[in-house]
N, C-alpha and C positions, 0 to 999 in steps of 0.2 A: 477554638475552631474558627477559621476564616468564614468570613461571606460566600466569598467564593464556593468552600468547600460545600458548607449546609444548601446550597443554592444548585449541587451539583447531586446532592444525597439526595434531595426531591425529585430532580426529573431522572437520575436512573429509576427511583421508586416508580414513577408513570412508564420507563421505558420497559425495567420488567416486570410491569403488568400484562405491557403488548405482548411482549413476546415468551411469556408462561400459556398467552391462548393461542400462540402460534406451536406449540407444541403438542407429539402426540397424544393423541385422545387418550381420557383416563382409562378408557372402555379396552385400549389395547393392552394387551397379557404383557410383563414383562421382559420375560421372553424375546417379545417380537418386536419392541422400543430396541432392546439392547444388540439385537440380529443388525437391526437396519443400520444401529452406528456404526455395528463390527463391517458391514458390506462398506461402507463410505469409503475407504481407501479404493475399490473399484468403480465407485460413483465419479471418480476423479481422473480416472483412466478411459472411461468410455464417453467424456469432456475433453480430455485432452487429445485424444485421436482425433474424432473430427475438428477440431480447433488448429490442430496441427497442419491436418489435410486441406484446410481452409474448406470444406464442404458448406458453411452456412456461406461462404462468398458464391460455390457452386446455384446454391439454392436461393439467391437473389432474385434472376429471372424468372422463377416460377419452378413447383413440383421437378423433381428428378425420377428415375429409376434408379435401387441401387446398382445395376449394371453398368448407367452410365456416369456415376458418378466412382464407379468403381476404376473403370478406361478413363479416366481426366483426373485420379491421384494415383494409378497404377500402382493397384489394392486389389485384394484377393474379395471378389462379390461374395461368396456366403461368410468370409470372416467379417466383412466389412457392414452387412448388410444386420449383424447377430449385433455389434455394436452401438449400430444408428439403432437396431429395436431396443438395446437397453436404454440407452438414452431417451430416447421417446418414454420409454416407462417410468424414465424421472420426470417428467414434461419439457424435457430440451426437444427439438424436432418434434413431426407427427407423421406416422404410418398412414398410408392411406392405399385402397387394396393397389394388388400386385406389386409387394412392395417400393411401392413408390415413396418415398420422402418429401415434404415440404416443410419450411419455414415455420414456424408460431412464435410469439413475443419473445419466449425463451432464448428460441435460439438466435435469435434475431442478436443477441449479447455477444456471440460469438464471429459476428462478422466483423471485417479488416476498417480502419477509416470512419465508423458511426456514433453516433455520440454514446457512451458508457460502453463502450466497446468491453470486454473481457479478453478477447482471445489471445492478446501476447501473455495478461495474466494467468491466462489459464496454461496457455503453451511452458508460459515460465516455470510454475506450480509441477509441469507434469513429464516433463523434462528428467533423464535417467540421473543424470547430475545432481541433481536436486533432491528427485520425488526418495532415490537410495539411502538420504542421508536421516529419512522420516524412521526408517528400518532401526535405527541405530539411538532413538528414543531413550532407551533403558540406560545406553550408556552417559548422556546428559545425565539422567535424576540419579545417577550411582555416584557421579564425579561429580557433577556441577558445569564439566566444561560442555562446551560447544561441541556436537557429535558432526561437523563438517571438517574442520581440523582431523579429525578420527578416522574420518571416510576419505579426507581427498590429501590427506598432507601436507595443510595448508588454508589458513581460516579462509573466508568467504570472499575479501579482498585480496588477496593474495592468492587467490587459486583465478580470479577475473584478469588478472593483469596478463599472464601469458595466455588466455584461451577467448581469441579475440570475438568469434560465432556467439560463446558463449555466454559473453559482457553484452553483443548485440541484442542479445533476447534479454538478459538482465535491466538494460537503460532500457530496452520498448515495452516492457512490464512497468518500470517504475514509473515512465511516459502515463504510461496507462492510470495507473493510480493517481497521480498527476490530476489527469482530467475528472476524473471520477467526483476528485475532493474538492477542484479548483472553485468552480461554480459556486458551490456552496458557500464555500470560506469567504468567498468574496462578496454573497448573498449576505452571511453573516457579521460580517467585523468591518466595523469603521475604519478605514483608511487613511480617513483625513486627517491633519496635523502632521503627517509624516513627510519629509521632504525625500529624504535616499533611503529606500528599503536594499539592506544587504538577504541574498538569499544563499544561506548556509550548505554546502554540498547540495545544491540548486539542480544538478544534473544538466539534462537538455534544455532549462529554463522552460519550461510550460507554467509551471504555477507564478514563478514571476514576472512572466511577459504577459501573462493575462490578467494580473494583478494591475499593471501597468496603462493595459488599455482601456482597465475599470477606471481609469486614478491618472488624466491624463498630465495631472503636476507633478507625479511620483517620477524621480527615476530610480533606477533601480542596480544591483552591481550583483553580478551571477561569481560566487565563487566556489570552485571544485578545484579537484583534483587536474594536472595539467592535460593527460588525456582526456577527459571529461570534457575539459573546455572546449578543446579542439572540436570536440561532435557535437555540442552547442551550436558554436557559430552560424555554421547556416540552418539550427532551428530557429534559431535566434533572427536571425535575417530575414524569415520570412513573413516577418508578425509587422505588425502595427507600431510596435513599441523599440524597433530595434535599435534607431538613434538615441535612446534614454537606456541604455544597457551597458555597463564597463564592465567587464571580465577581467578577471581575477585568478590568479590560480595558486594552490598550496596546500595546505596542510593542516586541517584546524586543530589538531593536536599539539601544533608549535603555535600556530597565530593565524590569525582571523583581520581583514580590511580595518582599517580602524574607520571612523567618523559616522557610521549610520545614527540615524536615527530610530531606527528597529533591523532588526535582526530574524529573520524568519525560517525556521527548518521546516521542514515535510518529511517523518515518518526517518530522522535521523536518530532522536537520544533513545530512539529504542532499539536501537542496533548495539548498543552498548551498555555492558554494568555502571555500577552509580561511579567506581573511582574515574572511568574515561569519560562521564557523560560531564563527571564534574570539570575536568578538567578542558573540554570542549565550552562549556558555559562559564567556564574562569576566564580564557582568553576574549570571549565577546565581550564580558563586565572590563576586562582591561581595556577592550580597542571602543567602545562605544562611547558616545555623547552624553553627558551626565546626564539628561533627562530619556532617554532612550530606553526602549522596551526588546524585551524577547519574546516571540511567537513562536509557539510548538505546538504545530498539528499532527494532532497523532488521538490515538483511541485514547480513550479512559474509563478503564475496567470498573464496573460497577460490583456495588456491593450483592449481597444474594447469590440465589442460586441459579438465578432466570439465565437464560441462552444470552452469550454476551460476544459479539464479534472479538473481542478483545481479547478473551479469555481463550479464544483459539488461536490468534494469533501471538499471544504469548508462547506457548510451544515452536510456531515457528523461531519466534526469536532463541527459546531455549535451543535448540539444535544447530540454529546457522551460525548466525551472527555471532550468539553467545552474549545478546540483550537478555531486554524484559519489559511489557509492556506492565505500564505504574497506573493504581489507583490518583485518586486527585490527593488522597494524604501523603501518598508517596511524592509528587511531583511538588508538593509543596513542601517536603522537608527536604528533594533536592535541590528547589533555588536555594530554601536557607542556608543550607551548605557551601551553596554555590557564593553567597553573598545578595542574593535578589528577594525578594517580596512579591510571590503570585498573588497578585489583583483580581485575577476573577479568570472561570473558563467559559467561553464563549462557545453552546453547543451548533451545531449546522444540520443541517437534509440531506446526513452523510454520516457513515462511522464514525465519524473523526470531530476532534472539537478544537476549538482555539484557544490553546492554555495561556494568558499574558505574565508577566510578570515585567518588575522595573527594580533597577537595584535598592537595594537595603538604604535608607539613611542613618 
């Protein structure tokens, strides 16, 4: 067993500890543990209406009614009004008499432009496109495949490429998680040493042009897909970092830039089983610098039984993509595969952790 690994079995051990006391009281009947999870698929739809509505931007200025927030998303006031009170009774929004609505931390996540923003995630999450393909659960664990293929005729990138609205909210969701993890990662993992970070299917570049203006030696090469790139440019352009930026575009299932010195994904080899992830991490070991590392930020499922962000969003990956989010044993018998040697995973102040690895000698 690696360093790494034993070093990553301890702090899930502390992590679920936290969160076995953030869990229902023992004092509640089973019963009413198991109601509350069965209702969460509605917990997610009375989040995604006002996230939709942009109502927490409504309620910036100060308390609303909901009549007038009803006239400024032209929304039906007693349907709209039944919604914001369910939500308040999650602690998103708060009620205050004559049904009036105001603002609290909660919802505070849900507004456009703030820092750890939520609401293109949540809009993206809640989305009929999307939230339909949840329904279709049973037929993932029956077959194994991907229940978006099933539902839309057409895996997940392939159904984005003609349906432009709906790639829009896809790249300002992924934005979003972007910023969520960016901070941290760069809170946590030394940077230095590295001369050209390539960032793998990089999207609108957020994680690497902030990586950039941490690291002002680093440059950095954004590569995606050729539409991708395109909608980069002027996120790209707007940053600090934009003269240290080459753009790239193609295919990393054929080939990947050659010459970095690290290679960086965000929440990509989970989008994929182990034959395509390998073959995605073959072509970096071909095109990289013999001393050169690979970074994958992404969850790492802990062991136990404790509430584990991860373990929820491994379902997402079983239905869309037709990924899987990996244990540290698992990501570490995927470099082997691959040819690489994980080094050690670097956890952050964030879901997500920084997995290294460097090729094999």
């Amino acid at each position: 067993m690696s360093t790494a690994f034993s070093e990553l079995e301890d702090q899930n051990s502390e992590t679920g500890k936290a969160q076995q006391s953030l869990q229902s009281p023992a004092s509640a009947p089973p019963e009413a543990i198991v109601t509350q999870i069965m209702l969460g698929c509605l917990g997610s739809q009375v989040l995604y209406v006002p996230a939709k509505l942009g109502i927490a931007d409504l309620l910036a200025d100060g308390p609303k009614s909901v009549e007038e927030l009803a006239t400024a998303t032209d929304t039906h006031a007693p349907s709209l009004y039944r919604v914001l009170r369910a939500a308040a009774s999650l602690g998103v929004f708060t009620e205050q008499e004559n049904r009036v609505f105001a603002l609290n931390a909660n919802a505070q996540t849900l507004r456009s432009n703030v820092p750890n923003s939520l609401r293109d995630i949540m809009i993206f999450m809640g989305e009929d496109w999307h939230w339909q393909v949840w329904g279709k659960t049973l037929y993932s664990v029956r077959t194994g495949k991907a229940a978006w293929a099933e539902m839309h005729g057409k895996d997940v990138f392939g159904y984005f490429k003609d349906k432009p609205e709906e790639l829009e909210i896809f790249n300002r969701a992924m934005t979003s998680l972007s910023a969520l993890a960016t901070k941290a990662v760069i809170e946590a993992y030394d940077f230095s040493g590295i001369n050209t970070l390539i960032d793998i299917a990089g999207g609108h570049g957020r994680l690497l042009t902030e990586i950039l203006e941490a690291n002002p030696s680093l440059s950095g090469v954004l590569f995606d897909l050729p539409h991708v790139i395109e909608g980069a440019r002027e996120n790209v352009a707007k940053t600090n970092a934009a003269d240290r930026v080459e753009f790239v575009s193609g295919d990393f299932f054929v080939s990947v830039p050659a010459g970095g010195d690290a290679y960086i994904m965000k929440h990509i080899i989970h989008d994929w089983d182990d034959e395509r992830a390998l073959t995605i991490l073959r072509n970096i070991k071909q095109a990289m610098n013999p001393d050169g590392r690979v970074l994958l930020v992404e969850s790492v499922i802990a062991e136990g039984n404790a509430q584990d962000f991860g373990k929820l969003m491994d379902i997402e990956m079983l239905v869309s993509p037709g990924g899987k989010e990996r244990t540290a044993a698992e990501y570490e018998e995927l470099f082997e595969r691959a040819g690489f040697r994980m080094t050690r995973i670097v956890p952050t102040k964030s879901a997500y952790s920084v997995i290294e690895a460097v090729a094999a000698k």
